[in-house]
N, C-alpha and C positions, 0 to 999 in steps of 0.2 A: 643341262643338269640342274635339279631345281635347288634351291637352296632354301634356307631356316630361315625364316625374318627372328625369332629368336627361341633361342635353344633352352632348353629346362635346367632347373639346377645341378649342378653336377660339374665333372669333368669329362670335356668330349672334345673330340679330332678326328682327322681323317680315320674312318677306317675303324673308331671304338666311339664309346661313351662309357660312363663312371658314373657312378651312385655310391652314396652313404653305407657304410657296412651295417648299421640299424636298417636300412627299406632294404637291403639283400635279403638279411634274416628276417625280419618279419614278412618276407614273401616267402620265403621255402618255409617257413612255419603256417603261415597260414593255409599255405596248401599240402599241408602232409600233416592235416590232427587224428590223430588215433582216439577216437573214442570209446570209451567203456561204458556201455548200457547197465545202469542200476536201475532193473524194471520192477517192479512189486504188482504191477495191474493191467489194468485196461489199455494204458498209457505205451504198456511195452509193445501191446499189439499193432497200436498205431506206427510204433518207430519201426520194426518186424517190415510193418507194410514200404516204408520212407527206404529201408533199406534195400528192398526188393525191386526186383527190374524197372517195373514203370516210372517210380522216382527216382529210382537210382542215387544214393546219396554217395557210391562213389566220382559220381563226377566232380564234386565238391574236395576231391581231397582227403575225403574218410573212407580209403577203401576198405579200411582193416580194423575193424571194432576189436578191440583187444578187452581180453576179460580178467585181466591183470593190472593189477594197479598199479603195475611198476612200470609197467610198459604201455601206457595209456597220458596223456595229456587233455582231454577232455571229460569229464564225469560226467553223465545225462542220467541224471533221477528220475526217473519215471515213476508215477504213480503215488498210492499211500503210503506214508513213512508211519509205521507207531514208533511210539516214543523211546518202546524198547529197542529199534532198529538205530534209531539216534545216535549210541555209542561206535554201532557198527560202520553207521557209514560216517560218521567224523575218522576214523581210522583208515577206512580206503582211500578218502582224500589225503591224510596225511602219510601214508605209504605212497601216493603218487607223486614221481618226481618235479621240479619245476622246473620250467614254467606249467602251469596248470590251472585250469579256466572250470567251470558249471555250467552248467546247464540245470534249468529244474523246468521238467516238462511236464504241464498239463496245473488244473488247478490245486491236485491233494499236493502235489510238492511244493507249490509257490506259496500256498496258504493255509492246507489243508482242507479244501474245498465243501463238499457239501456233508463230512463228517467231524463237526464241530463238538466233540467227544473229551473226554478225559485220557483215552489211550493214543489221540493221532495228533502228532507232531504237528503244529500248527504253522509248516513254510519251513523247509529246509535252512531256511536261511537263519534260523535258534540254534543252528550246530554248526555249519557251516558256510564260508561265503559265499552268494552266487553271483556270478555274471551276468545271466541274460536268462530272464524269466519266456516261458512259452504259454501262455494263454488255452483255454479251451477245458473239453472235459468229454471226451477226449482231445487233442488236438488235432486236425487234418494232417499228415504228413506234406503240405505245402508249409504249415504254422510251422513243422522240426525243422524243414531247411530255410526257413526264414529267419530261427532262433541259430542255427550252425553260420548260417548268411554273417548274422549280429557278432561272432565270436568270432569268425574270421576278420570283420571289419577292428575289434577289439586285439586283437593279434598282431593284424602286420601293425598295426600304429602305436603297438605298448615301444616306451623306449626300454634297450637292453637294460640299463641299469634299473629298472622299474623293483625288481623282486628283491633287490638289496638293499632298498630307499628304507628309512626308518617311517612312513606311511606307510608303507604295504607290509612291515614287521607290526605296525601297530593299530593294521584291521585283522592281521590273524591272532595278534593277544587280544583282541575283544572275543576269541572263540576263545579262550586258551590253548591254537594251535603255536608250537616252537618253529 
């Protein structure tokens, strides 16, 4: 019978092993994110594609893009924000319950890309917090599950107590989210 030269952290014996109630949950969380697509462009096409058989973005865990913000754990902004949209999507994120992660996919959302205007929000990230920025213009749907890849590795290792800390209360009062 072979044996352990030595065994991982934990509690373990014959017949079981034990882990932290934090790496449980952030394992059944990171593989079960519900994402809501807020697509406005080009950007949406691309994710449309990431979600479609060849990429299959449910093997990762998002089988069920949810278009409810109550029932969603993931935001993926896609595309051009204007500025008049700004109000709108600060409100979906704060209708979403937490824990709750970003996504801002493609360049109009990270920056506001190559429409440097008086009407387009310049980076999602002036109304709301993001996680994990996704490059491109469009981006490949290799880049979306690269950026979903990033939020899951952000997920299982947040500790539970994270969204209660008076730091993560005092990056949502720099938006004036409650």
């Amino acid at each position: 019978m072979p044996t352990m030269t030595e065994s991982p952290p934990g509690v373990s014996g014959q017949g079981f092993f034990l882990t932290s109630l934090e790496k449980a949950v952030g394992l059944a969380r990171k593989n079960s994110i519900w994402p809501l697509p807020f697509a406005t462009s080009c950007c949406g096409i691309e994710f449309m594609a990431t979600m479609a058989s060849h990429y299959d973005l449910a093997r990762f865990g998002s089988e069920r893009p949810s278009f409810s913000p109550r029932q969603a754990d993931l935001l993926m902004v896609m595309g051009t924000v204007a500025k008049k949209l700004g109000p709108v999507l600060k409100k979906v994120y704060e209708q979403m319950a937490e824990p709750r992660w970003v996504i801002a996919v493609g360049a109009c959302a990270s920056s506001g890309g190559i429409f440097d205007t008086y009407s387009v929000l310049q980076g999602i990230d002036k109304v709301i917090p993001v996680d994990v920025y996704v490059p491109g213009c469009p981006p490949r749907p290799e880049q979306i599950i690269d950026g979903l890849m990033k939020i899951q590795e952000l997920v299982e290792k947040e500790p539970l107590g994270w969204r209660q800390s008076a730091q993560y209360k005092a990056i949502l009062a720099q938006y004036g989210i409650e």
